[in-house]
N, C-alpha and C positions, 0 to 999 in steps of 0.2 A: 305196693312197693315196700322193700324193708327198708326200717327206720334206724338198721343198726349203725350208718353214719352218724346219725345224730343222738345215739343212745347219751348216758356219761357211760364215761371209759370206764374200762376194768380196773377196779383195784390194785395199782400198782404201776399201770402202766404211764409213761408219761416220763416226766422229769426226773431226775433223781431227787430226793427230799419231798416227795409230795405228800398229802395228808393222808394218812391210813384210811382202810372203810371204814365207815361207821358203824357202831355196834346197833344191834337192834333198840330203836328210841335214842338213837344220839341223835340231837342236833344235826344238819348237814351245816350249816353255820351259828356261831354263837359270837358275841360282844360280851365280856364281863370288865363290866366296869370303867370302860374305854374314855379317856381324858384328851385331847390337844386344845393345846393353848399355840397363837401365833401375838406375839409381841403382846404376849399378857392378857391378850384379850382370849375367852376361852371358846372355842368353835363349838368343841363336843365335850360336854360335862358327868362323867359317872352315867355313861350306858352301856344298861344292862339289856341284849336280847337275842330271841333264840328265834333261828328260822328251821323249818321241821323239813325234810325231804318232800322232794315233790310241791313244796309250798314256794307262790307267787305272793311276797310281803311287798309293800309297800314304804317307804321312806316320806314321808306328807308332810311338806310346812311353808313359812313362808321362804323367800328368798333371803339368805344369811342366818338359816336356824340351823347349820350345820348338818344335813341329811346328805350332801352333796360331800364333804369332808369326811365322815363316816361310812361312804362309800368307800373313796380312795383309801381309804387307812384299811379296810376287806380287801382290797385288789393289791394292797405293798405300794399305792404312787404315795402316802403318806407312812409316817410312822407315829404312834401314839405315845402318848409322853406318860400314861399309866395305863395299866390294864393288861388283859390279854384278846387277842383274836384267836378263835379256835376254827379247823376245817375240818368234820367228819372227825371230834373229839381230842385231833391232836391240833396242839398250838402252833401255829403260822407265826405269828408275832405278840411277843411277851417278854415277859425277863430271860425266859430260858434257851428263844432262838430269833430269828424275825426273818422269815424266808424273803427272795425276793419276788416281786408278780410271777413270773414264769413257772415257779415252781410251787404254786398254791394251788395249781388247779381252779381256774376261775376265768371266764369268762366278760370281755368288756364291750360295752354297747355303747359308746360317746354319742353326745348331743347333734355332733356335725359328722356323725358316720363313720368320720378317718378313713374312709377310701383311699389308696393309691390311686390317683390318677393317672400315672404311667403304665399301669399294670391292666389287665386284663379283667372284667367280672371273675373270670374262675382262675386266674393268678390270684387275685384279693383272696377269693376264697378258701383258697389253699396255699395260703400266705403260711399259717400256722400248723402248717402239715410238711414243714421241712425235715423233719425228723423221720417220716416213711419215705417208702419206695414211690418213683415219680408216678407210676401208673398208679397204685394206690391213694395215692394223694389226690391225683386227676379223676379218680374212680369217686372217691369221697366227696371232693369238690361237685360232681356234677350229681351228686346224689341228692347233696344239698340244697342246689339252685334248684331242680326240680322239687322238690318239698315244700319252697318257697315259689313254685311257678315261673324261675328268671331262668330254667335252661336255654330257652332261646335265645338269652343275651349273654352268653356265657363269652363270646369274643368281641363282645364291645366291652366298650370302657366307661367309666362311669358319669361323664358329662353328656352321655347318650342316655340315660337313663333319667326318669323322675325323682323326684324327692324319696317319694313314698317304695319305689323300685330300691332306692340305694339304702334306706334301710332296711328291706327286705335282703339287701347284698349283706349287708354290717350282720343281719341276726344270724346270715346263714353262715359267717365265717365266724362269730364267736361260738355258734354251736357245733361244729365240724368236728373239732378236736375233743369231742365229749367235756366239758367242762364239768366239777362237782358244783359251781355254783353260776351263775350267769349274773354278771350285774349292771343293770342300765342306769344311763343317767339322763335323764330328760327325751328317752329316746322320743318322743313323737312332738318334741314343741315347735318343730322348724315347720311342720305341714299344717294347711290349713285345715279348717273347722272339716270338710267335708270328706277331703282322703284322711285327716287324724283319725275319724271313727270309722272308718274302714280298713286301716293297714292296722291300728291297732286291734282289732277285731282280729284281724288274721295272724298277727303276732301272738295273741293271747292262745289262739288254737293251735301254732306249733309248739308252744310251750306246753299246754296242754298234752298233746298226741307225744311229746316226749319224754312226759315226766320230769321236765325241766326244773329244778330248784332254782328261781331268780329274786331277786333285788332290784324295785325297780324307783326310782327317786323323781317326784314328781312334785310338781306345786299347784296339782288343780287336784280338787276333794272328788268333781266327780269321774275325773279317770282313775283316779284310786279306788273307789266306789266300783268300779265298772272291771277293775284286773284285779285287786288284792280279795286274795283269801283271809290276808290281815292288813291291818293298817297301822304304820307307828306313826305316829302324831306327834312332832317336833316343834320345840319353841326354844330360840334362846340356848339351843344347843341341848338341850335337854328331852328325853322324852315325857310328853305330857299324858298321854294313853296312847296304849295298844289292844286291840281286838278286833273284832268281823265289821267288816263294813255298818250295818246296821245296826249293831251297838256305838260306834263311835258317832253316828248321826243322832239315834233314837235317845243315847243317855249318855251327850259328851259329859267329860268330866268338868270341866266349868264352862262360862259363855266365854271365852274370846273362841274354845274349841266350837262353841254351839255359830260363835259368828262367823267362822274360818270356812264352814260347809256351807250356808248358805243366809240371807239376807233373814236379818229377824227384827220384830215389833216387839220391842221393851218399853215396860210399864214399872214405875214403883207399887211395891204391894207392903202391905203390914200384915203382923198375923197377930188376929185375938179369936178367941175360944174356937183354936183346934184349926183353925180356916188361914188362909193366905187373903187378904184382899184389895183387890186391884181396881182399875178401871175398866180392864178385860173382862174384870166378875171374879168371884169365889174359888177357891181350891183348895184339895187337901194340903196341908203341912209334908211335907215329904221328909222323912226320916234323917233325921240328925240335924234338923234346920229348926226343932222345935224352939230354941231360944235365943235364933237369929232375931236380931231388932229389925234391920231393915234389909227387903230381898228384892231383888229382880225378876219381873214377872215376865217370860219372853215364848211366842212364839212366833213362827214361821206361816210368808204370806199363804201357804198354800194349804194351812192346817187350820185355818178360818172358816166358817161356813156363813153364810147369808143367807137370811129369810124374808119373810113381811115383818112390819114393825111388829112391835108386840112379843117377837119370840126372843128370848136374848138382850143382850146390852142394846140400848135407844143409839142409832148411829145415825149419819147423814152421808150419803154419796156424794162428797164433792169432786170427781173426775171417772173417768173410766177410759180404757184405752185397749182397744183389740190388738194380739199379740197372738193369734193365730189359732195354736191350741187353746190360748186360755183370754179371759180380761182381767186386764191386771186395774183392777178396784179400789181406789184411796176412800177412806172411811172415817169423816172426824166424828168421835164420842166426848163427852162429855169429862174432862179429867186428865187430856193426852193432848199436850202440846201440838203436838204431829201427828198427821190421819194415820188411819191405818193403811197397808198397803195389804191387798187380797188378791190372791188367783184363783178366780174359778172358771168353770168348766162352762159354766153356767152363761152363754157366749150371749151378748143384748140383753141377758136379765136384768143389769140395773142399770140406773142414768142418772145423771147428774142433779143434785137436789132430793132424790129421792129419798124418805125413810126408810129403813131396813131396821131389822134385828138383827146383831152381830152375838153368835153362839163360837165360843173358844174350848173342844174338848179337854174334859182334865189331863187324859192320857196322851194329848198332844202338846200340854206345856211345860215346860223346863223353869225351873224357879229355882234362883242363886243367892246364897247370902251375899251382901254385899260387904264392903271391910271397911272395920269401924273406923271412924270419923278419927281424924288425925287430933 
């Protein structure tokens, strides 16, 4: 089937004022600099960033770190009080113009789908196809749903459909009209645990098959994990790190980033001659922390390994609890308030009471200066 319904449009076509093509390595979206403040309080503070064509970025923080605000201010529902937005090189919104939504070329994906309920699946769809010819529009429309698998529900309406259905309706009508950039906002938090990773799955391969440039604003690490090609990492309105998934897990830039991805085992460590040492055990000094006084020694339950006594840190099992894939292993040592918490693979290996050796690889701990004493 061709995908030229869902391609992005041809340069030019579209609204009038829309953003030029992009030159070869422009940006298909960029932020430089981008400021809102509402009643003083600042949302989005001095960001700066570039999303590449074809590229699925990511928006990652918690709830009120402005990634959601810095959406709308891309899409024209907000205005930024400094900075510019650029689309395909030229400015959307800045000092020199400030388009409105309609005519950025952009693409919007709400939390709650924004279906017309009055309207028909393939009316929704080719909601934003007023501007061609009705068979055109209708030819578009059902090109779409078929892409997305909902041609059969093309004349129903959308309280006949599933959750995970209507937003497969919403991706197929922001994609319809070629958008240069596609931006979502929480698209998959209304479904549960079990169609989330399935409709997001199939979301991510339309976007895929169509070379889709999107934005997509999330507050869980591992769905950003699992769609972004990048990840901007937000705090406080500010971006705190951007890069591949794997960097932002393997070498967050500090621990609230390291505690944001997943559950972690901190220890006080000191460093003398050349070494970090903790209750975890020994490590190298990690570059630029040489004449930190006091650091944070942390890592993650599942980058712990268990042996027999003797091999590694002296520990004691005081719980264990099956958890399907794994047992999750509380571990009190000798120097740690609080046991440690362990997932391993390693399903009835240990029980309660028992001694173990607790081994912490170097290349699996993250160790942070901590800020000096007030």
């Amino acid at each position: 089937m061709s995908l030229q319904a869902l391609s992005p449009r041809t340069p030019g076509h579209g609204s009038q004022g829309s953003a030029s093509p992009a030159a070869a390595g422009q940006p298909r979206l960029a932020f430089e600099r981008v400021s809102l403040s509402f009643a003083g309080h600042a949302a989005v503070s001095d960001v700066s960033l570039a999303v590449q064509p074809g590229e699925i970025a990511c928006l990652l923080g918690p709830s009120g770190c402005g990634k959601t605000t810095l959406l709308r201010i891309a899409a024209g529902i907000e205005v930024q009080d400094r900075g510019r937005v650029l689309i395909d090189g030229a400015e959307v919104a800045g000092p020199a113009r400030t388009l409105p939504p309609e005519a950025r070329g952009v693409g919007l994906v709400f939390q709650d789908y924004a279906l017309f309920p009055h309207l028909t699946i393939l009316d929704n769809v080719r909601f934003g196809l007023k501007g061609r010819p009705a068979g055109e529009a209708i030819a578009a429309a059902r090109e779409a749903l078929e892409r997305v698998r909902l041609a059969h529900h093309a004349g129903h309406y959308p309280h006949n459909l599933s959750g995970g259905e209507q937003q497969r309706v919403a991706l197929a009508r922001a994609l319809v009209p070629g958008p240069r950039v596609l931006l979502m906002d929480e698209p998959f938090s209304g479904l549960d645990r079990r169609l989330r990773d399935k409709v997001r799955d199939e979301t991510l391969a339309v976007l895929r098959e169509n070379g889709a440039t999107a934005v997509v604003v999330t507050h869980d690490p591992e769905e950003a994990m699992r769609i972004g090609d990048r990840i901007a990492l937000m705090r406080r309105g500010r971006l705190v790190q951007v890069g591949d998934p794997e960097t932002l897990y393997r070498h967050p830039a500090d621990i609230e980033a390291a505690r944001f991805f997943s559950e972690l085992n901190e220890a006080e460590g000191r460093i003398e001659g050349g070494q970090v040492h903790a209750a975890l055990g020994s490590f190298p000094v990690p570059a630029g922390l040489e004449g930190a006084g006091r650091v944070t020694v942390a890592v993650r339950p599942h980058d712990i390994a268990l042996g027999p006594a003797g091999a590694g840190v002296a520990g004691r099992v005081a719980s264990r609890r099956y958890l399907g894939e794994v047992d999750r292993v509380e571990v009190a040592i000798a120097g740690l308030a609080q046991p440690l918490e362990v997932r391993t693979t390693a399903i009835g290996a240990f029980a309660p009471g028992q001694t173990v050796g607790v081994t912490v690889p170097a290349a699996r701990v993250h160790i942070f200066a901590q800020p000096a004493a007030a």
